[in-house]
LOLUM-697458 format. One record per atom (N, C-alpha, C): atom name; chain; x, y, z; residue in one letter. Coordinates in steps of 0.2 Angstrom, whole numbers. Layout:
LOLUM-697458
+----+---+-------+-------+-------+---+
!  a ! c !  east ! north !    up ! r !
+----+---+-------+-------+-------+---+
! CA ! A !     X !     Y !     Z ! A !
...
+----+---+-------+-------+-------+---+
end
This chain:
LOLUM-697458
+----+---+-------+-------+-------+---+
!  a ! c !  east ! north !    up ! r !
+----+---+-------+-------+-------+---+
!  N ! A !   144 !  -178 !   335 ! X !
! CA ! A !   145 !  -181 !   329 ! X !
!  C ! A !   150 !  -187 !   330 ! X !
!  N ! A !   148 !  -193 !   327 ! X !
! CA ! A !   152 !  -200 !   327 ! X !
!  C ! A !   158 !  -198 !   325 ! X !
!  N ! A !   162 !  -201 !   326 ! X !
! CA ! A !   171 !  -201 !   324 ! X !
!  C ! A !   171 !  -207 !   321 ! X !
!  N ! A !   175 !  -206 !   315 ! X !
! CA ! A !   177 !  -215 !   311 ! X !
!  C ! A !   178 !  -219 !   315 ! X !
!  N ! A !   184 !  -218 !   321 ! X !
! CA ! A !   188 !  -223 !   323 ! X !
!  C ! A !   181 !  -225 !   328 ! X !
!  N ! A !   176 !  -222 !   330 ! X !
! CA ! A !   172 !  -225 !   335 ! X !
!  C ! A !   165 !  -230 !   332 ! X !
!  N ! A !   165 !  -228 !   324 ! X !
! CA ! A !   163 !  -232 !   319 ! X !
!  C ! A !   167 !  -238 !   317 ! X !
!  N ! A !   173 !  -237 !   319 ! X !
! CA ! A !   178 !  -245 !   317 ! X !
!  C ! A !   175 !  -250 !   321 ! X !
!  N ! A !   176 !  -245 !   327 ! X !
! CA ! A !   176 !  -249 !   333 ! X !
!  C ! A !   170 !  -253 !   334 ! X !
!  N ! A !   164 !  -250 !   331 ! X !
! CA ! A !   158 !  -252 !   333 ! X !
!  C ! A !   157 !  -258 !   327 ! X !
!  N ! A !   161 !  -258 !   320 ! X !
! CA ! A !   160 !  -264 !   313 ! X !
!  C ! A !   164 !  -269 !   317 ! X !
!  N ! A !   171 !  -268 !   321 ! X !
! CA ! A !   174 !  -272 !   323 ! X !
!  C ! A !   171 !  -277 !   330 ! X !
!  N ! A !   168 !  -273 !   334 ! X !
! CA ! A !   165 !  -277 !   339 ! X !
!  C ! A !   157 !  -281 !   335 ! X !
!  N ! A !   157 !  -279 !   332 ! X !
! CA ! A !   149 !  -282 !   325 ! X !
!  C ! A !   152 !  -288 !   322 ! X !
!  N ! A !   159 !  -289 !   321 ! X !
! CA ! A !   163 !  -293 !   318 ! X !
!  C ! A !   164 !  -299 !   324 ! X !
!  N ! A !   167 !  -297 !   327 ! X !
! CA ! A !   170 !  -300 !   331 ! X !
!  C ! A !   164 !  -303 !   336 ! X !
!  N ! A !   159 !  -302 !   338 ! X !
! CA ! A !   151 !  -303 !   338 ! X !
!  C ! A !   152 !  -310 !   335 ! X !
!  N ! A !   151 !  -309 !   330 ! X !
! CA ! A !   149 !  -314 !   324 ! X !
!  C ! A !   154 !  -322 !   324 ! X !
!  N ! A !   159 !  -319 !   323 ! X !
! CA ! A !   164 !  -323 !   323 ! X !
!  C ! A !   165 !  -330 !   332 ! X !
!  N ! A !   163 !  -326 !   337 ! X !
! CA ! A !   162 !  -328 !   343 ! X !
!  C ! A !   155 !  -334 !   346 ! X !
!  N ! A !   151 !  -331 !   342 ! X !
! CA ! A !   147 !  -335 !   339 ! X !
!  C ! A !   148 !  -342 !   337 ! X !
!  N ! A !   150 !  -339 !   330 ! X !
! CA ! A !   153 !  -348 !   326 ! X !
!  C ! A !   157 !  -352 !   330 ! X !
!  N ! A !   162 !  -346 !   334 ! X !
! CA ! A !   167 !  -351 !   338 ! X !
!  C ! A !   163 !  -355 !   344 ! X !
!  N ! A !   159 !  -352 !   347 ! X !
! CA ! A !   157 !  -354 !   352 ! X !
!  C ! A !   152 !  -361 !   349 ! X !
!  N ! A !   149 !  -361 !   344 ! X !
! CA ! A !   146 !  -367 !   342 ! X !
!  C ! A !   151 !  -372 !   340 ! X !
!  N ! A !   157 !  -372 !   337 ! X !
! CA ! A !   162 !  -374 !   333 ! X !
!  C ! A !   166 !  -380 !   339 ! X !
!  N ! A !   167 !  -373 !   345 ! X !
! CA ! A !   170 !  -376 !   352 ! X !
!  C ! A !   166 !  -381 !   358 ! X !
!  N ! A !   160 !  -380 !   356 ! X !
! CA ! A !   155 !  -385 !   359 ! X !
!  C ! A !   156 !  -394 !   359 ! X !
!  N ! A !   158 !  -394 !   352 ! X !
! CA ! A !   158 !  -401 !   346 ! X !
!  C ! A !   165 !  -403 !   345 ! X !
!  N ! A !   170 !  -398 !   343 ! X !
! CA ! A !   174 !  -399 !   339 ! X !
!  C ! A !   182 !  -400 !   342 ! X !
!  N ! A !   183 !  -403 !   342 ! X !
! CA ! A !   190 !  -406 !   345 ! X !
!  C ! A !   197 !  -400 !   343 ! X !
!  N ! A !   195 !  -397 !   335 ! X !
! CA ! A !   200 !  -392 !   329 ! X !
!  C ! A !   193 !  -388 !   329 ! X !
!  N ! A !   197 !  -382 !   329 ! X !
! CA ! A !   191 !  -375 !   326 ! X !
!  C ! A !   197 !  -372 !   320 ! X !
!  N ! A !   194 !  -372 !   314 ! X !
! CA ! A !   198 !  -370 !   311 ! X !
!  C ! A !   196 !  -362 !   309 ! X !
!  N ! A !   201 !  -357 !   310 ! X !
! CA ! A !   199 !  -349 !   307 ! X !
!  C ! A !   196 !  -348 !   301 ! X !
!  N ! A !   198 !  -352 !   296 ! X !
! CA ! A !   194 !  -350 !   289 ! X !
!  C ! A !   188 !  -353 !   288 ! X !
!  N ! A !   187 !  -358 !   294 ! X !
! CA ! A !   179 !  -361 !   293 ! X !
!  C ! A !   175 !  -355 !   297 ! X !
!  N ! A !   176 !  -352 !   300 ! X !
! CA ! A !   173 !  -347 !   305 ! X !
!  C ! A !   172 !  -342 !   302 ! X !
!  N ! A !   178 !  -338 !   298 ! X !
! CA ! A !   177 !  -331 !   295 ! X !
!  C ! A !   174 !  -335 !   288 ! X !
!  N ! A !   173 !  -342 !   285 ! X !
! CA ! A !   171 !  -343 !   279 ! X !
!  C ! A !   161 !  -342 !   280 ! X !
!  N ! A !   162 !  -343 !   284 ! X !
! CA ! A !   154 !  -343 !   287 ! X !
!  C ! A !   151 !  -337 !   291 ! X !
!  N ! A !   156 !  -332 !   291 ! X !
! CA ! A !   156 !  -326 !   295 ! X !
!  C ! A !   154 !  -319 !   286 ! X !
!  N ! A !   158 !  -322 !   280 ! X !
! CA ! A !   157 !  -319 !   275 ! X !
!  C ! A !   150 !  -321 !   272 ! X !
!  N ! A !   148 !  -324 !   274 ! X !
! CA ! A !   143 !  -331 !   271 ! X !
!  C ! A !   138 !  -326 !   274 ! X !
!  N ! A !   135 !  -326 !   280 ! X !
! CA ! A !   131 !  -320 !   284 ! X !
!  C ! A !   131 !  -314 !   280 ! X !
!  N ! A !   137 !  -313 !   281 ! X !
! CA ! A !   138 !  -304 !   277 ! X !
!  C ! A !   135 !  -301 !   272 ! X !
!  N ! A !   137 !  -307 !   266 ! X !
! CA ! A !   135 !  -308 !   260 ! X !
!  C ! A !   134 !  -314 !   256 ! X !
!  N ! A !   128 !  -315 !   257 ! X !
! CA ! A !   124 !  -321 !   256 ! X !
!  C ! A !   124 !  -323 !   249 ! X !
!  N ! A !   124 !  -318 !   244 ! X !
! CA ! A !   122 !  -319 !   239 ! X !
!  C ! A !   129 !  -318 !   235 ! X !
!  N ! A !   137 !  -316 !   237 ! X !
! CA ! A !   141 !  -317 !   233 ! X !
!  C ! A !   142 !  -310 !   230 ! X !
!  N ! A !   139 !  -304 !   234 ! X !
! CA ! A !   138 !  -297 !   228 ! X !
!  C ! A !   144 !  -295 !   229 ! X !
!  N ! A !   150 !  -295 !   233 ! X !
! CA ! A !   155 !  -289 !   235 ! X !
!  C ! A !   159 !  -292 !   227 ! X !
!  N ! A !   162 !  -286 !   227 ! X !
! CA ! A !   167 !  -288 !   220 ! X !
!  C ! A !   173 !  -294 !   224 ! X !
!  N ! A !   178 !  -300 !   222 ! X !
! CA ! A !   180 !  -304 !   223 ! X !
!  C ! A !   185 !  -302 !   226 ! X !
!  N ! A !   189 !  -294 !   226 ! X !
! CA ! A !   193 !  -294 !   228 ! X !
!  C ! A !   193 !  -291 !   236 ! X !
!  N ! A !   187 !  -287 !   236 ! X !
! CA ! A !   184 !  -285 !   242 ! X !
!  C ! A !   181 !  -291 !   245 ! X !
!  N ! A !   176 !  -295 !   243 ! X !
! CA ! A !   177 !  -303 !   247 ! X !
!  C ! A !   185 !  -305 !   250 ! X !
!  N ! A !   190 !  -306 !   246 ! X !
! CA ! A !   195 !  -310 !   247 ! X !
!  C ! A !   198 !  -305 !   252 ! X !
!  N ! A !   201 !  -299 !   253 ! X !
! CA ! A !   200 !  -294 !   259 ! X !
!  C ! A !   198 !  -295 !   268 ! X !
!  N ! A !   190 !  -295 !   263 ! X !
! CA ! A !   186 !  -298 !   270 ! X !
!  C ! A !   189 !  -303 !   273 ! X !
!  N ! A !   188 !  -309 !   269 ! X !
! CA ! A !   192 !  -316 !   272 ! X !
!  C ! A !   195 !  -317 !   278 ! X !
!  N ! A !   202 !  -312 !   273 ! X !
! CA ! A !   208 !  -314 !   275 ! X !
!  C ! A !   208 !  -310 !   284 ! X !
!  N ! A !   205 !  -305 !   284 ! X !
! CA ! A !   204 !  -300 !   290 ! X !
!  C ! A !   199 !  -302 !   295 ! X !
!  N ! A !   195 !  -307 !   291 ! X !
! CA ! A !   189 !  -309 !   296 ! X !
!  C ! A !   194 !  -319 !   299 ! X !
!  N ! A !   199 !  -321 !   295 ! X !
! CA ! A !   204 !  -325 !   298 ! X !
!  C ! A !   207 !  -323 !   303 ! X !
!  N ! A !   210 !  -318 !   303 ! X !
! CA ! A !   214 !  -314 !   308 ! X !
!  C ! A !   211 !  -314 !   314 ! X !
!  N ! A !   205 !  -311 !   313 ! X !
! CA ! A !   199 !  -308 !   320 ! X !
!  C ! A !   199 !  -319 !   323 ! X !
!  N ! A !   197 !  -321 !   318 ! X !
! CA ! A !   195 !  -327 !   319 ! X !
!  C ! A !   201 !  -331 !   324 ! X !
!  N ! A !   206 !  -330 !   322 ! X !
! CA ! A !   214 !  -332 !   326 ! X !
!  C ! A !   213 !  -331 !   333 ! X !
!  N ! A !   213 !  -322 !   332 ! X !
! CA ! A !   212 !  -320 !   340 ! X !
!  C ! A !   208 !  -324 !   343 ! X !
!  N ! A !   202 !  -325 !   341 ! X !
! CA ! A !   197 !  -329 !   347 ! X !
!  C ! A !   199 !  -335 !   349 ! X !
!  N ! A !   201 !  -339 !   342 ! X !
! CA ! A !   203 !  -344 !   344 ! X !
!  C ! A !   208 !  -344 !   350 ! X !
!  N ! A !   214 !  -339 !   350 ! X !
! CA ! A !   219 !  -341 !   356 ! X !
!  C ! A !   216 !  -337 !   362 ! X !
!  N ! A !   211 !  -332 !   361 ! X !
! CA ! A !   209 !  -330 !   367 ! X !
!  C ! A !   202 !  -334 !   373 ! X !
!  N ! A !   201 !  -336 !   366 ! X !
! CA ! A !   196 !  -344 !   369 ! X !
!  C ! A !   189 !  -338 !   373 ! X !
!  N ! A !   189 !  -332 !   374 ! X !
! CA ! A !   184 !  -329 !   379 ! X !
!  C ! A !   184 !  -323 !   377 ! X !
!  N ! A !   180 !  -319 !   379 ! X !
! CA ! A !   179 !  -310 !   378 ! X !
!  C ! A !   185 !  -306 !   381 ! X !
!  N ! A !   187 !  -308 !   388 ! X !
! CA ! A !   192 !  -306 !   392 ! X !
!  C ! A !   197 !  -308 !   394 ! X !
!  N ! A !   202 !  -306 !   391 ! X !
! CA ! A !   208 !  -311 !   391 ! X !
!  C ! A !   211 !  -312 !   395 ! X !
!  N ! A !   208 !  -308 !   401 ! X !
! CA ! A !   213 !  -313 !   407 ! X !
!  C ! A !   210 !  -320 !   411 ! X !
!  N ! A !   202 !  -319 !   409 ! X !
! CA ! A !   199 !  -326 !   410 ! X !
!  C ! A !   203 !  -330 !   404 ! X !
!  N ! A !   205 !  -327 !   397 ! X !
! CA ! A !   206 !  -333 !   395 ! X !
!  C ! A !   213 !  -339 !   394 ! X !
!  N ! A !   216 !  -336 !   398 ! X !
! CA ! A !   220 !  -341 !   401 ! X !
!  C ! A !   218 !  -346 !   406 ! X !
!  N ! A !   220 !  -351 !   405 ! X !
! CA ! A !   217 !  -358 !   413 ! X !
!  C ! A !   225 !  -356 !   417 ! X !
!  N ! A !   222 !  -354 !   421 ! X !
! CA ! A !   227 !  -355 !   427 ! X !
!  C ! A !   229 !  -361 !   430 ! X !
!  N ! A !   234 !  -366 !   430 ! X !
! CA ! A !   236 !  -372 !   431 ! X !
!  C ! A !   241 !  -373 !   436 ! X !
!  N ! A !   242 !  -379 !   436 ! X !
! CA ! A !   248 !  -382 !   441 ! X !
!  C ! A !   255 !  -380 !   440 ! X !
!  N ! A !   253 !  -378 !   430 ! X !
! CA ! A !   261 !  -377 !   428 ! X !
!  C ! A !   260 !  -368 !   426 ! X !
!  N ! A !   256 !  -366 !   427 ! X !
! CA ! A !   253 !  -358 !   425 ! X !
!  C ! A !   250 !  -355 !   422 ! X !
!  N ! A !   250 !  -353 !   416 ! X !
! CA ! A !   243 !  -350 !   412 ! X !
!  C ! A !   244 !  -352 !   407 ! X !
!  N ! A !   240 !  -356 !   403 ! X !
! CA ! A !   239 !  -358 !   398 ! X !
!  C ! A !   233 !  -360 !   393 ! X !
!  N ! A !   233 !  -359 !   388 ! X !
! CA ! A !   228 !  -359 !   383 ! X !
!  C ! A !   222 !  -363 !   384 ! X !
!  N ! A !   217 !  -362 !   381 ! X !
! CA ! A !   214 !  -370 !   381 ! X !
!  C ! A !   214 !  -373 !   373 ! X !
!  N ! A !   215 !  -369 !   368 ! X !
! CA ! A !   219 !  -372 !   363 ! X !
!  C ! A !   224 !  -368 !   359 ! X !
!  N ! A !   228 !  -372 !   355 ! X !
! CA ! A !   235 !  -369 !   353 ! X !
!  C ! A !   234 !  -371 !   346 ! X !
!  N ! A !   239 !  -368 !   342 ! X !
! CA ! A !   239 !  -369 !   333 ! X !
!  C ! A !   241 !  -373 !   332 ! X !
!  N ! A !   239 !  -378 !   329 ! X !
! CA ! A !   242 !  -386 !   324 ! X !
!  C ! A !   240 !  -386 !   316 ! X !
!  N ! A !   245 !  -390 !   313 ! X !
! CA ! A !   243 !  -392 !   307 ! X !
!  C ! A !   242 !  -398 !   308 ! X !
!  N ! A !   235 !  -400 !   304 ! X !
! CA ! A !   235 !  -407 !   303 ! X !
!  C ! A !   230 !  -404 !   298 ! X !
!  N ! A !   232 !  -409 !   292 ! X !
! CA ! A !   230 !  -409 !   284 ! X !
!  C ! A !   232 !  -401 !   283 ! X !
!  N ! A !   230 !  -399 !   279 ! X !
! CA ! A !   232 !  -393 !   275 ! X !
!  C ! A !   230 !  -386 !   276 ! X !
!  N ! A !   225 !  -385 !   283 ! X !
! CA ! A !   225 !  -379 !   286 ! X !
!  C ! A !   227 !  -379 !   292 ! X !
!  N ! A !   230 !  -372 !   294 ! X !
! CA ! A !   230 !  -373 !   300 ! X !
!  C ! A !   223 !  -374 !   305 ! X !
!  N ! A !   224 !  -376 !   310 ! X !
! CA ! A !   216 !  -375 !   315 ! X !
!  C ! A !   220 !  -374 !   322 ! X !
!  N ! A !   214 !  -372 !   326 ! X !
! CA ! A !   215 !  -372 !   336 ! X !
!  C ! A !   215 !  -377 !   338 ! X !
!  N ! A !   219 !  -381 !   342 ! X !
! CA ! A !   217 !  -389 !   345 ! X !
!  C ! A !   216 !  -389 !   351 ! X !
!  N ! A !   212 !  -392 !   354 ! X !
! CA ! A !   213 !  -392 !   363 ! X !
!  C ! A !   218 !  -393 !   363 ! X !
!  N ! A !   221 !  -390 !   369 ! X !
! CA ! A !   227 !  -392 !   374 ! X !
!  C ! A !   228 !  -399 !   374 ! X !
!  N ! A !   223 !  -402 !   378 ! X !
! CA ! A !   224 !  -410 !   380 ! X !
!  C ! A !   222 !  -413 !   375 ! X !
!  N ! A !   221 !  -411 !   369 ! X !
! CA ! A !   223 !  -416 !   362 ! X !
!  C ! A !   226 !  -416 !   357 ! X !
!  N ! A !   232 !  -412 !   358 ! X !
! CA ! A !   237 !  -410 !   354 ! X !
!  C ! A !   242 !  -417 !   357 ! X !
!  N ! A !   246 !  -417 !   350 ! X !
! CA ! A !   251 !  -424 !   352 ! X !
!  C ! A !   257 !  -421 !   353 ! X !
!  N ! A !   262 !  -426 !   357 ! X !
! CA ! A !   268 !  -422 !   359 ! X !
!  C ! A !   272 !  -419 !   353 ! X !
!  N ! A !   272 !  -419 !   347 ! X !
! CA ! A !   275 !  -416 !   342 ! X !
!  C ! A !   272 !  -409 !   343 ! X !
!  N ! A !   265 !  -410 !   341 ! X !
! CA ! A !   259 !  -402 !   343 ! X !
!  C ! A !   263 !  -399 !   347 ! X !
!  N ! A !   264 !  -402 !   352 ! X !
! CA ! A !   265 !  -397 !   359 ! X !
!  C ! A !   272 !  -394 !   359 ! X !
!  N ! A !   277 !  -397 !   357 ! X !
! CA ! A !   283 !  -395 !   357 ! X !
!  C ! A !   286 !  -392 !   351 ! X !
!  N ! A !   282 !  -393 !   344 ! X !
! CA ! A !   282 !  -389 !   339 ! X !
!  C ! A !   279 !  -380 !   343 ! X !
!  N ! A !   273 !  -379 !   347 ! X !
! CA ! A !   272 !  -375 !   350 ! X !
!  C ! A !   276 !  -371 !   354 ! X !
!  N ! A !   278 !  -376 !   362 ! X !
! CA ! A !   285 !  -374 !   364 ! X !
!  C ! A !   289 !  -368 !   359 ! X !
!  N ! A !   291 !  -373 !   355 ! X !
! CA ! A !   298 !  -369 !   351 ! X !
!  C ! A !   296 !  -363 !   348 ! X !
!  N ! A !   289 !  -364 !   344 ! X !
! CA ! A !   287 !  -357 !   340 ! X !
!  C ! A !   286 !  -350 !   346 ! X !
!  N ! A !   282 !  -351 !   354 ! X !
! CA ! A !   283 !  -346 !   358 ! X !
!  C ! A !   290 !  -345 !   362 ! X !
!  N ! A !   296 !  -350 !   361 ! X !
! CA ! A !   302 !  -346 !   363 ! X !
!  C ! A !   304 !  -343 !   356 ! X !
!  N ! A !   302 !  -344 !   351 ! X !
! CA ! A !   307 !  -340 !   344 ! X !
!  C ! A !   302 !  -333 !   345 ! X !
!  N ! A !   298 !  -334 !   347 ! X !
! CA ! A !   294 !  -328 !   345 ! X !
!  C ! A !   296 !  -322 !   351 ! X !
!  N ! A !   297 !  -326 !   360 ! X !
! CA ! A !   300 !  -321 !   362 ! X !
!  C ! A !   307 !  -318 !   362 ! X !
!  N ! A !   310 !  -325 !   359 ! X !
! CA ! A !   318 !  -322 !   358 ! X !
!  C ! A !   319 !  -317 !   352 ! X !
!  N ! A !   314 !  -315 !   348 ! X !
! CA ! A !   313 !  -312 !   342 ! X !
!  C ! A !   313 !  -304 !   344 ! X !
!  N ! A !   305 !  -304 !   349 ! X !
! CA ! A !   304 !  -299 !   352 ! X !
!  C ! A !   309 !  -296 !   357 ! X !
!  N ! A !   314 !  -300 !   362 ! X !
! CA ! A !   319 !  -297 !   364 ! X !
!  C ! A !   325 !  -296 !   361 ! X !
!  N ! A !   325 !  -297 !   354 ! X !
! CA ! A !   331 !  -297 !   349 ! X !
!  C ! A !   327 !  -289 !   348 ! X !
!  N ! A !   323 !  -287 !   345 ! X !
! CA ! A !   317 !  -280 !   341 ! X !
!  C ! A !   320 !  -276 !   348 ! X !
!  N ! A !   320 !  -278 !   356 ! X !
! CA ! A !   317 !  -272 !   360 ! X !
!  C ! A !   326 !  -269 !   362 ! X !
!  N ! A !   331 !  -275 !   361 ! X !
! CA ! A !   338 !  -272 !   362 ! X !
!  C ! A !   341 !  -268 !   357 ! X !
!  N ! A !   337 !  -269 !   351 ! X !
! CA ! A !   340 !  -266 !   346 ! X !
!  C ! A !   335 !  -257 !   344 ! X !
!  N ! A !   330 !  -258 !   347 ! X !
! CA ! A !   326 !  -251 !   348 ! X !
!  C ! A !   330 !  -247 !   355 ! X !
!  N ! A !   331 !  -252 !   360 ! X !
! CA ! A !   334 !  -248 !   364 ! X !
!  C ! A !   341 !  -244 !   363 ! X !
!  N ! A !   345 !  -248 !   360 ! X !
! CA ! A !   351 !  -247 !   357 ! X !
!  C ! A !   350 !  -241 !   352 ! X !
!  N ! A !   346 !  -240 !   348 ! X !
! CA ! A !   344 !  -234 !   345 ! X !
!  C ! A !   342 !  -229 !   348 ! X !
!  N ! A !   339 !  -230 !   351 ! X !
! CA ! A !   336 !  -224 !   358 ! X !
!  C ! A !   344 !  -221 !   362 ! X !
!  N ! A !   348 !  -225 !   365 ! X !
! CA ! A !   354 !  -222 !   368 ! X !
!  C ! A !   358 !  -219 !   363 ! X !
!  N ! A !   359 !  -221 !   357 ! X !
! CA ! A !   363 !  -218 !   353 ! X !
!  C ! A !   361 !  -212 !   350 ! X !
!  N ! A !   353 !  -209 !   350 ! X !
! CA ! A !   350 !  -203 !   348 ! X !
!  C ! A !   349 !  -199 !   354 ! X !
!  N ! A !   350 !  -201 !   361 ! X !
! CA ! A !   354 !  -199 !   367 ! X !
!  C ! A !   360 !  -196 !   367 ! X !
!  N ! A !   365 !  -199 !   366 ! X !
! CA ! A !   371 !  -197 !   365 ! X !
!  C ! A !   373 !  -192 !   360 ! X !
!  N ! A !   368 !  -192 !   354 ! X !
! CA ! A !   371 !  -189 !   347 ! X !
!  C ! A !   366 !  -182 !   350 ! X !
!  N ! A !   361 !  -181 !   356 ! X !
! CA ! A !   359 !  -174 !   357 ! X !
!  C ! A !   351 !  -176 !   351 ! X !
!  N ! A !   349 !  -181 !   346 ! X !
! CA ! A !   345 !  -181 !   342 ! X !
!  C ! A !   336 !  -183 !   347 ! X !
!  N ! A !   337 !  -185 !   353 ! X !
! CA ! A !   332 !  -188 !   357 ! X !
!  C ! A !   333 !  -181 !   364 ! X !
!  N ! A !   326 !  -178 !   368 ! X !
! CA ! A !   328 !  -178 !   372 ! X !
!  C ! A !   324 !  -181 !   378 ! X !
!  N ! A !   327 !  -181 !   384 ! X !
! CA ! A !   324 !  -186 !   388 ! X !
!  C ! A !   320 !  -181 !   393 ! X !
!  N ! A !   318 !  -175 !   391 ! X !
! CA ! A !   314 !  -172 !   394 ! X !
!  C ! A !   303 !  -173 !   391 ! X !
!  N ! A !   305 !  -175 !   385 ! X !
! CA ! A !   299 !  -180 !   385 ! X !
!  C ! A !   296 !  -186 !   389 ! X !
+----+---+-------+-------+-------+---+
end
């Protein structure tokens, strides 16, 4: 018997299919791949004709954005191809930018130095965020140590 979660797994590799696609044709041409053009065109296949009710469309979307993002920054199937291994270490072949009113993926080499350094900033807050989150769970962990509430026999 199928199990749900091996049925997600199989909607989500059908999705993420689909979406790999449009990037891949988008990437061929496009200087900007924008997520909402991908997943807007990924809804467009699903349902051609407009039938889901609006809120399960706007649902979809937003979920098919998401998957759409991943690709973007994972650029390939396998994430550890999808880094470029460089002079300076690993990095993307495109990063998030605003220019006009949604965000998109930009190549590396044609982001402007505002692009790049607005990036910079955003993956040091992001890691300083996450070593803020892991000090603070550990911190919780010793004190449920000490109070006898955790054991470390697990």
């Amino acid at each position: 018997m199928k199990k749900a979660s091996d049925e997600n797994s199989t909607f989500t590799d059908q999705l993420m299919q689909k979406l790999r696609m449009e990037y891949v044709s988008a990437d061929e041409r496009d200087i900007l791949v924008y997520p909402e053009t991908l997943a807007a065109k990924v809804m467009l296949d699903l349902d051609p004709q407009g039938n889901a009710p609006l809120l399960v469309s706007w649902g979809c979307v937003l979920e098919l954005r998401q998957l759409a993002r991943s690709i973007c920054r994972e650029d390939k199937d396998d994430r550890a191809e999808a880094m470029q291994e460089t002079l300076f270490g690993r990095l993307q072949k495109r990063y998030p930018v605003k220019r006009g009113e949604f965000e998109s993926y930009c190549l590396r080499m044609e982001m402007t130095l505002g692009e790049r350094r607005a990036n910079c900033t955003r993956l040091r807050n992001e890691a300083h965020t996450k070593m803020q989150h892991a000090d603070s769970l550990e911190a919780e962990t010793q004190d449920l140590l000490k109070r006898g509430l955790l054991s470390e026999a697990a």
